[in-house]
C-alpha positions as YAML, in Angstrom:
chain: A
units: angstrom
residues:
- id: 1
  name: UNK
  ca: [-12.83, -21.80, -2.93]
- id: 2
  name: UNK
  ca: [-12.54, -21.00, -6.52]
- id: 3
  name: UNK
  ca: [-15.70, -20.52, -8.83]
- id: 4
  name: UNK
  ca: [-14.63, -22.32, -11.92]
- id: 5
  name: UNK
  ca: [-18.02, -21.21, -14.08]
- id: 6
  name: UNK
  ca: [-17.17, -17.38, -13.21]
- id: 7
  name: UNK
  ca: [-14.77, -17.17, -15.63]
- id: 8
  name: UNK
  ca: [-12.01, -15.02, -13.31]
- id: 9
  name: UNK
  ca: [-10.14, -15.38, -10.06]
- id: 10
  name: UNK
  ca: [-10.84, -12.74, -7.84]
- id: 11
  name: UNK
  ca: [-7.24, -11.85, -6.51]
- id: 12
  name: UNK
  ca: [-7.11, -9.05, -3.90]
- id: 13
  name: UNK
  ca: [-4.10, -6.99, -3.37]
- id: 14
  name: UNK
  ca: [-3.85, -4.86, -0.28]
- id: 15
  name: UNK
  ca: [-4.42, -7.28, 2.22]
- id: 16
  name: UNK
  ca: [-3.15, -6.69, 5.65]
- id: 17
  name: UNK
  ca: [-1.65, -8.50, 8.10]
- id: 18
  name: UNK
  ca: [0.53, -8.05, 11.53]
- id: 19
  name: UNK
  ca: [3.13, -10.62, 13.67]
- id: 20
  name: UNK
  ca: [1.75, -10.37, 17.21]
- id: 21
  name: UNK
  ca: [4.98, -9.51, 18.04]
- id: 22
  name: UNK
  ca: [4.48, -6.45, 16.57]
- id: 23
  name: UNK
  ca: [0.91, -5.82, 18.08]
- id: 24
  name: UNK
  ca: [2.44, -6.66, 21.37]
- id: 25
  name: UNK
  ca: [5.10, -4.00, 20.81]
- id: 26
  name: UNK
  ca: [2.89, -1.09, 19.76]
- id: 27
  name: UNK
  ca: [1.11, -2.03, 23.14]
- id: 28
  name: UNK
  ca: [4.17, -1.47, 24.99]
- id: 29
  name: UNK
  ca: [5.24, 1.49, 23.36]
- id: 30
  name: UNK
  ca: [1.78, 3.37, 23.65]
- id: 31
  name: UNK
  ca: [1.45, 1.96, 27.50]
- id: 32
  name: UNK
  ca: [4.70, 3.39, 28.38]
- id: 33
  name: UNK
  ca: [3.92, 6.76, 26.37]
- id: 34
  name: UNK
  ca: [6.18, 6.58, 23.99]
- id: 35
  name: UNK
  ca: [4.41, 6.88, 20.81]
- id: 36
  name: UNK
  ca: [7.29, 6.90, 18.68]
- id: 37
  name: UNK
  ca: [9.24, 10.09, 18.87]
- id: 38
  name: UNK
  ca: [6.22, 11.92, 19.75]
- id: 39
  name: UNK
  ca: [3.90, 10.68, 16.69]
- id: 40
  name: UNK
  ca: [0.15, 11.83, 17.50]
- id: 41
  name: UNK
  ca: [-0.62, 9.89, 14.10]
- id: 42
  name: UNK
  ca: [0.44, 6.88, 15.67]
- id: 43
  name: UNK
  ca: [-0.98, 7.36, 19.29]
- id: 44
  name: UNK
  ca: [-4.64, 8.13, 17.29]
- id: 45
  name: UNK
  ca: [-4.84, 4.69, 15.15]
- id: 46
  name: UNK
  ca: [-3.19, 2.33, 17.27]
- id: 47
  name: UNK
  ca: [-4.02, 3.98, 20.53]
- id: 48
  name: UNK
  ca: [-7.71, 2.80, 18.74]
- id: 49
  name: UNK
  ca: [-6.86, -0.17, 17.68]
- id: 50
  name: UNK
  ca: [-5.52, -1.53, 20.68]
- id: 51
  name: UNK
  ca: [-7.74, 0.69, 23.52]
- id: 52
  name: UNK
  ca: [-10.88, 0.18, 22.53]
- id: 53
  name: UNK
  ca: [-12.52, -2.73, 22.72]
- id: 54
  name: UNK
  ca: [-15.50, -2.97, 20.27]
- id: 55
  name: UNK
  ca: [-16.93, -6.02, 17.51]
- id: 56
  name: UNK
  ca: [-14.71, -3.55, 15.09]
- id: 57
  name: UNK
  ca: [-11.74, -3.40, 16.66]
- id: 58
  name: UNK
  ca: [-11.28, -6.97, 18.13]
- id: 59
  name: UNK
  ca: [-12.13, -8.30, 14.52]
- id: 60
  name: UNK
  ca: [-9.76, -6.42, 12.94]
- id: 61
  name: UNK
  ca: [-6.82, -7.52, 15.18]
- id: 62
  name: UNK
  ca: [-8.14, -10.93, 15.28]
- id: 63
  name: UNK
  ca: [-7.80, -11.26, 11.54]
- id: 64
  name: UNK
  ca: [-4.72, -8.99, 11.35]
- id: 65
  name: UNK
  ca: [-2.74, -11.80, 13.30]
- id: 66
  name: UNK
  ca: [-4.04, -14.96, 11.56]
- id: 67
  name: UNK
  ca: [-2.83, -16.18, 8.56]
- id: 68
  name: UNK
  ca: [-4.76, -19.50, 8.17]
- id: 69
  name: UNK
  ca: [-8.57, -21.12, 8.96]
- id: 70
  name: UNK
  ca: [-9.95, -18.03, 10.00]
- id: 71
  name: UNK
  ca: [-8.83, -15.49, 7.02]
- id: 72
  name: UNK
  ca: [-9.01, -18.41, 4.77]
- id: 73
  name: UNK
  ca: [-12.66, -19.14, 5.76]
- id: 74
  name: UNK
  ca: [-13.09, -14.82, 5.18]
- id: 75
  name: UNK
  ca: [-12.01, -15.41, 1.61]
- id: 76
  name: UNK
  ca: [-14.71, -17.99, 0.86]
- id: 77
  name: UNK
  ca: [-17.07, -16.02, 2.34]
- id: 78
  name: UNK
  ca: [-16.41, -13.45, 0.01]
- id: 79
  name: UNK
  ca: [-15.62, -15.39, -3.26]
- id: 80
  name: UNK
  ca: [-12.00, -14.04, -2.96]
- id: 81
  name: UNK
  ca: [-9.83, -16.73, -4.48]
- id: 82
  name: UNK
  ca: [-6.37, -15.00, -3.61]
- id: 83
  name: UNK
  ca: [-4.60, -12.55, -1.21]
- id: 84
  name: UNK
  ca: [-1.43, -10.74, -1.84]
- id: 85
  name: UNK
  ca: [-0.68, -9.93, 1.77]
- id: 86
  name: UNK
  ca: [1.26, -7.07, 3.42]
- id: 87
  name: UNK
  ca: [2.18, -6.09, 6.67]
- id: 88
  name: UNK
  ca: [-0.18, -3.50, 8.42]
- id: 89
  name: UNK
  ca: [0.60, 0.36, 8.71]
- id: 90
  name: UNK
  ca: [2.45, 2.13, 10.40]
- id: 91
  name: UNK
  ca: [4.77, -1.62, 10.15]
- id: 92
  name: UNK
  ca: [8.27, -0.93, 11.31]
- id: 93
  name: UNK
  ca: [8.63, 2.25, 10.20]
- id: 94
  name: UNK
  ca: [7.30, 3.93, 13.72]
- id: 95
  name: UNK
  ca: [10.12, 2.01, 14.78]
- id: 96
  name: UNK
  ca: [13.75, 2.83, 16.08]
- id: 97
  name: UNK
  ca: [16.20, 1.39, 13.37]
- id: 98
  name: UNK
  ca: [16.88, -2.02, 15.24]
- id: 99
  name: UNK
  ca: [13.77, -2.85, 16.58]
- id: 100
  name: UNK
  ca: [12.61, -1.80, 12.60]
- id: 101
  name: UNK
  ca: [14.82, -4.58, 11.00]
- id: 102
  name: UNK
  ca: [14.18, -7.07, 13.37]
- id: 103
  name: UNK
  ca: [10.55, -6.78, 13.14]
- id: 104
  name: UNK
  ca: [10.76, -6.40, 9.15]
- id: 105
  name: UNK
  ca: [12.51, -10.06, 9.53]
- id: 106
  name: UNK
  ca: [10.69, -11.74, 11.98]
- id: 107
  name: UNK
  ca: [7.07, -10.42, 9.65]
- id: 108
  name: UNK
  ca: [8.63, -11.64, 6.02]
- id: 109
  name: UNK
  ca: [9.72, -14.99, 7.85]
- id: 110
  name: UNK
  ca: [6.15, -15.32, 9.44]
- id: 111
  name: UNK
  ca: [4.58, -14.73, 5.57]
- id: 112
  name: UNK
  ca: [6.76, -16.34, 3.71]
- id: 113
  name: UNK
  ca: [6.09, -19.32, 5.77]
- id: 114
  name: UNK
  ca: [2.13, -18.77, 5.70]
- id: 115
  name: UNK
  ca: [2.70, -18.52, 1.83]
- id: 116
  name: UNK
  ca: [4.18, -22.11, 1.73]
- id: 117
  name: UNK
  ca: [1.49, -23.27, 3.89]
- id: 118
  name: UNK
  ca: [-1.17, -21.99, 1.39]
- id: 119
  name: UNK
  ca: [0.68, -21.25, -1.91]
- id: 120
  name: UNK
  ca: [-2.95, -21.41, -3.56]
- id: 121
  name: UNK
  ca: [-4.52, -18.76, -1.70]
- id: 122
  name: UNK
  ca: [-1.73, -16.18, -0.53]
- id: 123
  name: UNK
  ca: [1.30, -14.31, -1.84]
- id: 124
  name: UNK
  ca: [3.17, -11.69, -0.52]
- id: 125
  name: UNK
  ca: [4.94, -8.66, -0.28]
- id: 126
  name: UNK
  ca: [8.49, -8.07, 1.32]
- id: 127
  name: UNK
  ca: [8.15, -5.83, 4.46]
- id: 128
  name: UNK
  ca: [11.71, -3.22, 5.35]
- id: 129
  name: UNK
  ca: [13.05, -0.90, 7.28]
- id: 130
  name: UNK
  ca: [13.49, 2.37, 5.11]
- id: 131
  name: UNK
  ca: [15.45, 3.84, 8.18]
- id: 132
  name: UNK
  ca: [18.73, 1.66, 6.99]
- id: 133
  name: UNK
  ca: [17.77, 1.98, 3.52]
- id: 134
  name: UNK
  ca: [20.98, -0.33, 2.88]
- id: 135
  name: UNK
  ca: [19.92, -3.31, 4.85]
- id: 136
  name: UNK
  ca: [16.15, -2.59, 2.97]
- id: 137
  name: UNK
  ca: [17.32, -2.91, -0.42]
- id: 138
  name: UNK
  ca: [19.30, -6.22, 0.99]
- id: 139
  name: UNK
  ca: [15.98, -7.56, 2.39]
- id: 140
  name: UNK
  ca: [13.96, -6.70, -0.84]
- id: 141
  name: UNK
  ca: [16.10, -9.20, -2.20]
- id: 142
  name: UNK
  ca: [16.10, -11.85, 0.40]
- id: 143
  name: UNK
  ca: [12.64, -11.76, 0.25]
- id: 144
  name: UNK
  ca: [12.70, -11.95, -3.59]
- id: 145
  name: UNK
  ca: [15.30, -14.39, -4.02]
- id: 146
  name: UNK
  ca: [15.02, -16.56, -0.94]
- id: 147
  name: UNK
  ca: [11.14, -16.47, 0.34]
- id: 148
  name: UNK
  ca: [9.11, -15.97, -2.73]
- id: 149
  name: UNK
  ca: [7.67, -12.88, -1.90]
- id: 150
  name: UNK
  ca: [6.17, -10.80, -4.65]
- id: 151
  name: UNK
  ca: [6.74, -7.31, -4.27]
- id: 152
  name: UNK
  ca: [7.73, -4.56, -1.31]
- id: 153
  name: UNK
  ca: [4.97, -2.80, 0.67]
- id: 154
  name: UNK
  ca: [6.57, 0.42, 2.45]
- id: 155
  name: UNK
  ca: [3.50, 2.67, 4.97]
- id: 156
  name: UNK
  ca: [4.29, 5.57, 3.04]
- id: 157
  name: UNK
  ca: [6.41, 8.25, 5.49]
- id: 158
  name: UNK
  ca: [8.94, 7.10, 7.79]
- id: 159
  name: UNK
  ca: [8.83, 9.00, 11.19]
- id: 160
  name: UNK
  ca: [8.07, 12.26, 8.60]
- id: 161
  name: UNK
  ca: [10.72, 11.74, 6.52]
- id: 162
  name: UNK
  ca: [9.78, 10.83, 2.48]
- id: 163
  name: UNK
  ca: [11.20, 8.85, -0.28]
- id: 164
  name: UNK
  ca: [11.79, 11.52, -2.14]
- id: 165
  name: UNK
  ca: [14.84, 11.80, -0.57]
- id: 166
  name: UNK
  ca: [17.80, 10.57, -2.23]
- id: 167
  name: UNK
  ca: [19.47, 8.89, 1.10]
- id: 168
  name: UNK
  ca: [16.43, 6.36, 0.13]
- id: 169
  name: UNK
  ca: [17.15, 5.57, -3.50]
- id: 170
  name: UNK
  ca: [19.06, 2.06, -2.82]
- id: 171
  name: UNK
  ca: [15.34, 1.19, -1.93]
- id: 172
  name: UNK
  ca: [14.04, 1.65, -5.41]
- id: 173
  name: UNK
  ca: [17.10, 0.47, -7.02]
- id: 174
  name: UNK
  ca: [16.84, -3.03, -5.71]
- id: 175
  name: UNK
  ca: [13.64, -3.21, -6.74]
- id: 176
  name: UNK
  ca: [14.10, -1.87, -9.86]
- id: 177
  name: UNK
  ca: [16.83, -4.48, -10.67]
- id: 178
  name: UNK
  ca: [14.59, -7.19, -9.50]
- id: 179
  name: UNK
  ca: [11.15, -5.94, -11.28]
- id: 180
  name: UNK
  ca: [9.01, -6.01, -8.36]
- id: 181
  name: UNK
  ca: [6.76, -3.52, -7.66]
- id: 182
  name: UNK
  ca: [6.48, -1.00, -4.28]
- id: 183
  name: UNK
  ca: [3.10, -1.03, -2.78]
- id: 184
  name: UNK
  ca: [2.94, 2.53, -1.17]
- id: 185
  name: UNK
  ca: [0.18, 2.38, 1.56]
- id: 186
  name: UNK
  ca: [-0.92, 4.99, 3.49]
- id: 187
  name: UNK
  ca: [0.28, 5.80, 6.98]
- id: 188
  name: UNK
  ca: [-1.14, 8.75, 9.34]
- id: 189
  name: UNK
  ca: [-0.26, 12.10, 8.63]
- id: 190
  name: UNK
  ca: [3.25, 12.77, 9.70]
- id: 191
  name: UNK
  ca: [3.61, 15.11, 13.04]
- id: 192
  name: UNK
  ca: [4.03, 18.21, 10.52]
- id: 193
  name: UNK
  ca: [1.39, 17.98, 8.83]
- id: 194
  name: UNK
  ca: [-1.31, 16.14, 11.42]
- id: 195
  name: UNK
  ca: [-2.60, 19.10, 13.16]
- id: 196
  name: UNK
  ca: [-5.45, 20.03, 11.45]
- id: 197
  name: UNK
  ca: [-6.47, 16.70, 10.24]
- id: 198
  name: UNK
  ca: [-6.65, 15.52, 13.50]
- id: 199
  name: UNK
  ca: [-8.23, 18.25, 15.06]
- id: 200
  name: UNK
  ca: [-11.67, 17.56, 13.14]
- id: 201
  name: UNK
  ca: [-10.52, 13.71, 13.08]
- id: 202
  name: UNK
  ca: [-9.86, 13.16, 9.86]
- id: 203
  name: UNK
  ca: [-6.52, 11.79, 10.28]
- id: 204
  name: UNK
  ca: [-7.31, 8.87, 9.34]
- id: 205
  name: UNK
  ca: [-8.85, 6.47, 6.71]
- id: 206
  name: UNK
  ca: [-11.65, 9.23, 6.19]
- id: 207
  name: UNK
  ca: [-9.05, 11.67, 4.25]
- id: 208
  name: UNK
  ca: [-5.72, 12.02, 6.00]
- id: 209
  name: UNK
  ca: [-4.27, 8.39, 4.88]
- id: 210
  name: UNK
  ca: [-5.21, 9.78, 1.39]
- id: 211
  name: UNK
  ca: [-3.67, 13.44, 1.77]
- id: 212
  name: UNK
  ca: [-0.67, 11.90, 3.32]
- id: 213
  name: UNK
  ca: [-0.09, 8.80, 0.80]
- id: 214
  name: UNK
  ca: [-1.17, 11.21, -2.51]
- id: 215
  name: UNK
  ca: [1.15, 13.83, -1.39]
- id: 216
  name: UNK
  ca: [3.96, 11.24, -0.60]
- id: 217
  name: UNK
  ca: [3.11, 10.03, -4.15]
- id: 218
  name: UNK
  ca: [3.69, 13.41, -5.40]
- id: 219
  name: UNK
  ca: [7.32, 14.53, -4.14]
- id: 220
  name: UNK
  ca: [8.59, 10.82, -5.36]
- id: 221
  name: UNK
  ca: [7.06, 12.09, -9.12]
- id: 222
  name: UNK
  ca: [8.25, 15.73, -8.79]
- id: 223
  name: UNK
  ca: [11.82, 14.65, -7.55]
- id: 224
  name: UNK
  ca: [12.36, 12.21, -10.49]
- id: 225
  name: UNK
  ca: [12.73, 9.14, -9.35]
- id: 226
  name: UNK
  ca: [10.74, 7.46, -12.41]
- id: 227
  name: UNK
  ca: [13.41, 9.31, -14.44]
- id: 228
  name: UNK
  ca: [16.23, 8.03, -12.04]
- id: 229
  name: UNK
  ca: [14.42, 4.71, -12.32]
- id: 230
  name: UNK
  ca: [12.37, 4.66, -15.28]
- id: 231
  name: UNK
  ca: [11.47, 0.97, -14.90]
- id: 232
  name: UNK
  ca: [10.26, 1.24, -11.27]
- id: 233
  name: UNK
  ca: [6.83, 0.15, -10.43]
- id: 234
  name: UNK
  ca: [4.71, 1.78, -7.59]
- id: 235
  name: UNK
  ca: [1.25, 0.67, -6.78]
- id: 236
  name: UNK
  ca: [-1.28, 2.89, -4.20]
- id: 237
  name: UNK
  ca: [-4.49, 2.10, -3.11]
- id: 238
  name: UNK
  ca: [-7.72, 3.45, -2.66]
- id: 239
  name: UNK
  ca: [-7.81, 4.41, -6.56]
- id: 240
  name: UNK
  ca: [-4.62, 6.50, -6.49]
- id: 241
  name: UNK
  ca: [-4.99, 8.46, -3.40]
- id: 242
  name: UNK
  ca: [-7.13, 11.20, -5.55]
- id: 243
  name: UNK
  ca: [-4.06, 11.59, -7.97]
- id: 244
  name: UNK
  ca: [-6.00, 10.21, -11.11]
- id: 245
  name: UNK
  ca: [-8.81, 13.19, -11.12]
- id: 246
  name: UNK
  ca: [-6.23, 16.21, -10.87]
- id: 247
  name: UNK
  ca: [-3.74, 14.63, -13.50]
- id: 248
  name: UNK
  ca: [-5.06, 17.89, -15.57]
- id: 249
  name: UNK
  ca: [-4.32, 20.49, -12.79]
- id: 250
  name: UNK
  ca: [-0.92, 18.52, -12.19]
- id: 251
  name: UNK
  ca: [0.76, 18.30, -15.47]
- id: 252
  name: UNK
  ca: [-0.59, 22.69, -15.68]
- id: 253
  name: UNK
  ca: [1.11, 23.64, -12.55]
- id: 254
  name: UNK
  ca: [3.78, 21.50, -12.34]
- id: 255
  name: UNK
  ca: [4.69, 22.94, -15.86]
- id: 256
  name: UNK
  ca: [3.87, 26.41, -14.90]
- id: 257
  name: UNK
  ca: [6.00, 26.53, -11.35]
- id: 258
  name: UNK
  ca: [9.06, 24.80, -13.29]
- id: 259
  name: UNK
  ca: [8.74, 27.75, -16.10]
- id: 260
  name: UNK
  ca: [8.69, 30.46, -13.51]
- id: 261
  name: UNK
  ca: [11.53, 29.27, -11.46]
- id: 262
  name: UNK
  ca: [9.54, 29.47, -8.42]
- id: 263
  name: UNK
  ca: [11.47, 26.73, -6.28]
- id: 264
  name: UNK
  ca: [14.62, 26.32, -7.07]
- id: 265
  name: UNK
  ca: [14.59, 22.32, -6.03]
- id: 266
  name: UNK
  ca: [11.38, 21.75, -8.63]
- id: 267
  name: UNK
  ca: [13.19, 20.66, -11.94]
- id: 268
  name: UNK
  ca: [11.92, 20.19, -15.15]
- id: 269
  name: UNK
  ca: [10.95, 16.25, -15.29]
- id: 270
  name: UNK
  ca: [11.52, 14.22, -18.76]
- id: 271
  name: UNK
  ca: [7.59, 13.66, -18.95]
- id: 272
  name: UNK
  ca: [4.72, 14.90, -17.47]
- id: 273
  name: UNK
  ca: [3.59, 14.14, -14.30]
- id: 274
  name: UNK
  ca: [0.29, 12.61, -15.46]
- id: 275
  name: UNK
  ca: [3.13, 10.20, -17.90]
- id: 276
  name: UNK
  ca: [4.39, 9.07, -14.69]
- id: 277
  name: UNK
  ca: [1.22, 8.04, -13.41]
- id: 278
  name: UNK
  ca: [0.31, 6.17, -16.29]
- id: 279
  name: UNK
  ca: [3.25, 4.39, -17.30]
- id: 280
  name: UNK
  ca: [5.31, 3.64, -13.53]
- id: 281
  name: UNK
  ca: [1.82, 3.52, -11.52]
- id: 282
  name: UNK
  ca: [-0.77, 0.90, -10.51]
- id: 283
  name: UNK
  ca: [-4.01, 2.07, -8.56]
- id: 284
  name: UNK
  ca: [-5.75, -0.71, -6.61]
- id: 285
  name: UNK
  ca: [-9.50, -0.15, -5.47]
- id: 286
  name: UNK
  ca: [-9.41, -0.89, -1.72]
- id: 287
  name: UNK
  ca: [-11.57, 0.52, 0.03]
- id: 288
  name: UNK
  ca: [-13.04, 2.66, -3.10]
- id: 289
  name: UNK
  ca: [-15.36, -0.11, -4.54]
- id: 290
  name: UNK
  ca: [-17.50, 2.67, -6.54]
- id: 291
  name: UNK
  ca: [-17.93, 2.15, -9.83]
- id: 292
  name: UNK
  ca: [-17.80, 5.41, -10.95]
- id: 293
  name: UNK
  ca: [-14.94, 6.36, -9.48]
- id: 294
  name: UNK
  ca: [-13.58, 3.15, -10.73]
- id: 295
  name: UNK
  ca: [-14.31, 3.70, -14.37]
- id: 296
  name: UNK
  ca: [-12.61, 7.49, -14.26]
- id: 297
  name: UNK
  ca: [-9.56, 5.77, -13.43]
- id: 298
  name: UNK
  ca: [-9.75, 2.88, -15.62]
- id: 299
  name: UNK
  ca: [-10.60, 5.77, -18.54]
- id: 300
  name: UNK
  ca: [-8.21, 8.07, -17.64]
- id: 301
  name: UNK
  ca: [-5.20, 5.75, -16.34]
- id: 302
  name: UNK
  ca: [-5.76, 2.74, -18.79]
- id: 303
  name: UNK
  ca: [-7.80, -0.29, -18.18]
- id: 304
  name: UNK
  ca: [-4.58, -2.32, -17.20]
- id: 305
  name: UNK
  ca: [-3.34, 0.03, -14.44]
- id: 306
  name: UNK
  ca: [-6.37, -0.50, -12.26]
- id: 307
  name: UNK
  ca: [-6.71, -3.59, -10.17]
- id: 308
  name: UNK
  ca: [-8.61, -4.96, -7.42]
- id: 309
  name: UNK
  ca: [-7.76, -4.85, -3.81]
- id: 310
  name: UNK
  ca: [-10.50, -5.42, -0.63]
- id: 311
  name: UNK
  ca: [-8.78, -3.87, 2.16]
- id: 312
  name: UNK
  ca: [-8.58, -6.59, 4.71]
- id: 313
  name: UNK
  ca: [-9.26, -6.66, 7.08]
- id: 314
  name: UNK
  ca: [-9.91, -3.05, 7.87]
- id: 315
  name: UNK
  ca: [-12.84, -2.43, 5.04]
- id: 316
  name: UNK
  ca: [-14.62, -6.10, 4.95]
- id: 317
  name: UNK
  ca: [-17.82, -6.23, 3.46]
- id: 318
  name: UNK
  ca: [-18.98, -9.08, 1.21]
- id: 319
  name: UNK
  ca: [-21.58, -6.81, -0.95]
- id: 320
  name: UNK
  ca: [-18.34, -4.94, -1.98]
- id: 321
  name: UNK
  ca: [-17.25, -7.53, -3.96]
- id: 322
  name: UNK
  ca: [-20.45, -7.92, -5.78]
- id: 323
  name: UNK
  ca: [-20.54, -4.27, -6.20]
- id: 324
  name: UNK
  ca: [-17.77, -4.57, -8.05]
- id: 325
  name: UNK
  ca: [-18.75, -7.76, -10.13]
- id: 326
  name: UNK
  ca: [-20.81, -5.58, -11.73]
- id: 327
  name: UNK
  ca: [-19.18, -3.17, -12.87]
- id: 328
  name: UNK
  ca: [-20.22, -2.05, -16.85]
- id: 329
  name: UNK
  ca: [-17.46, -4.42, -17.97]
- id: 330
  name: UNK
  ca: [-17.51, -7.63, -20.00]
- id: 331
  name: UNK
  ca: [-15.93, -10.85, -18.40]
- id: 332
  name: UNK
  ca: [-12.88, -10.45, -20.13]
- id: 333
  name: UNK
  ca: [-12.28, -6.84, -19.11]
- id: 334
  name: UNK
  ca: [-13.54, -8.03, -15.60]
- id: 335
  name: UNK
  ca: [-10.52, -10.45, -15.88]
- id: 336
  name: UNK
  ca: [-8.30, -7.76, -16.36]
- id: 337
  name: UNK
  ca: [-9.43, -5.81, -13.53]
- id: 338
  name: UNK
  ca: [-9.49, -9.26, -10.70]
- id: 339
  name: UNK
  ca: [-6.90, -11.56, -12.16]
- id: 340
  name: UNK
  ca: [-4.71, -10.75, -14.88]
- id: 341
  name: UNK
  ca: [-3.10, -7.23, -14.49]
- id: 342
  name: UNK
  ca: [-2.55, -8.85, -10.87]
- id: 343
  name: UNK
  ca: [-0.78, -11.45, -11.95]
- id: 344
  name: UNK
  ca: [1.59, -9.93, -14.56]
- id: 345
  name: UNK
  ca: [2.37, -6.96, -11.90]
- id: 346
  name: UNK
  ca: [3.12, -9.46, -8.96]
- id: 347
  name: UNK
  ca: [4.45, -12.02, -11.05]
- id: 348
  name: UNK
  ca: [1.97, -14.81, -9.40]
...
């Protein structure tokens, strides 16, 4: 429940969840071998998740499939007042294309309905299929318009391919026109790039989901989308996937490859990439609650483009949140960083 005397709401903003429809499918595609079109990334976290049985991994899909008592009961635990809630990597996108939009209705039914249930306590973000980016910019707006969600959460590549491309740009034109933001979570390394990653297993939370997602980040900058779509809004976890402490190195080389001609596809952007980061670009800290890591970013990014996020339920731990209640910040900046900048982005 809510602290009145503390002076902020503690709002969290990457906050998983999955339809047990979905966990049952992933069961049936890994059981029958399938593993989407070959996807090792996919066969190493959910062939995890769902074949080992440990306190971890029951837990975690416990909590990823409820969306009352039981997460509600986490949050109090916690002194988290508020989830924004999104559906769980890899979502549909490991999906073939029908299977992907039925499942991205069937999850933003499920959470719009668990959002009426407990309009106090969660919001939401609009789950899609990127593989028919048509239908996807059709149910960003459904679940704008009709189900009260509050944004669009999309597991970063889509069976390797990358928003960057501009098949995908209906995606961030509906939610351009409608103002709500893309949550850009990470996935597992796409099958090009995986190799090496997992071969010391670190495919995963530990650095590849950070690689993968910062990279991902990267091509959307370079390609210009923010100048295609200069009032899009992207949000990443995990305190910008690394991004924020090479925005030097970044705005250099970027400059320097564009002078020299040295790929013929890398054009000269209207601002620099470290602009784009700072003015179309929110970094939550899930799973990075370290203050010093979380002050770079609030110096170097601006105190209103960092926000707080717990990771749920993948990265629960209750001393995190007090970690982070005491941060070197007064209680109105620390009602920036848990409630307001929240708020505005998400419209809540």
């Amino acid at each position: 429940m809510s602290d009145t005397t503390r002076g902020y709401l503690r709002i969290a903003t990457e906050e998983a969840f999955a339809p047990p429809e979905l966990i049952t499918l992933y069961r049936d595609m890994l059981d029958r071998g399938i593993a989407s079109h070959g996807d090792p990334g996919f066969q190493s976290l959910m062939g995890f998740y769902t074949g080992h049985r440990s306190e971890r991994t029951e837990f975690v899909f416990d909590r990823l499939q409820d969306l009352g008592a039981a997460r509600i009961a986490d949050m109090d635990a916690t002194g988290i007042d508020h989830q924004v809630i999104s559906l769980t990597s890899p979502g549909t996108q490991i999906l073939g294309t029908a299977d992907a939009v039925a499942m991205a209705t069937l999850a933003n039914d499920q959470l719009a309905e668990a959002v009426r249930r407990h309009p106090d306590r969660f919001s939401g973000l609009t789950a899609i299929a990127p593989q028919d980016p048509e239908h996807a910019a059709k149910e960003i707006e459904r679940g704008h318009r009709e189900l009260g969600l509050k944004g669009v959460i999309i597991n970063s590549h889509t069976q390797g391919e990358y928003l960057d491309d501009p098949k995908f740009w209906a995606i961030f034109e509906a939610a351009e026109a409608l103002d709500t933001p893309v949550y850009l979570h990470p996935n597992t390394p796409s099958p090009r790039m995986i190799g090496p990653l997992l071969d010391a297993g670190l495919d995963g939370a530990i650095y590849g989901f950070g690689v993968e997602t910062g990279m991902h980040l990267l091509r959307i900058i370079t390609a210009g989308v923010f100048d295609r779509f200069p009032r899009l809004k992207m949000v990443v976890g995990h305190l910008g996937e690394a991004l924020p402490f090479w925005l030097y190195r970044l705005d250099y080389m970027h400059g320097a490859s564009v002078r020299a001609g040295r790929y013929p596809f890398m054009k000269p952007l209207e601002r620099n990439v470290s602009d784009y980061l700072r003015e179309n670009v929110w970094v939550t800290t899930s799973g990075m609650p370290w203050a010093p890591a979380i002050m770079f970013c609030r110096e170097v990014l601006g105190p209103e483009r960092v926000l707080y996020a717990m990771d749920y339920p993948y990265q629960y731990a209750p001393d995190e949140v007090t970690a982070q209640d005491n941060l070197p910040l007064s209680s109105a900046d620390l009602k920036v960083f848990y409630q307001t900048t929240a708020e505005e982005l998400f419209h809540l």
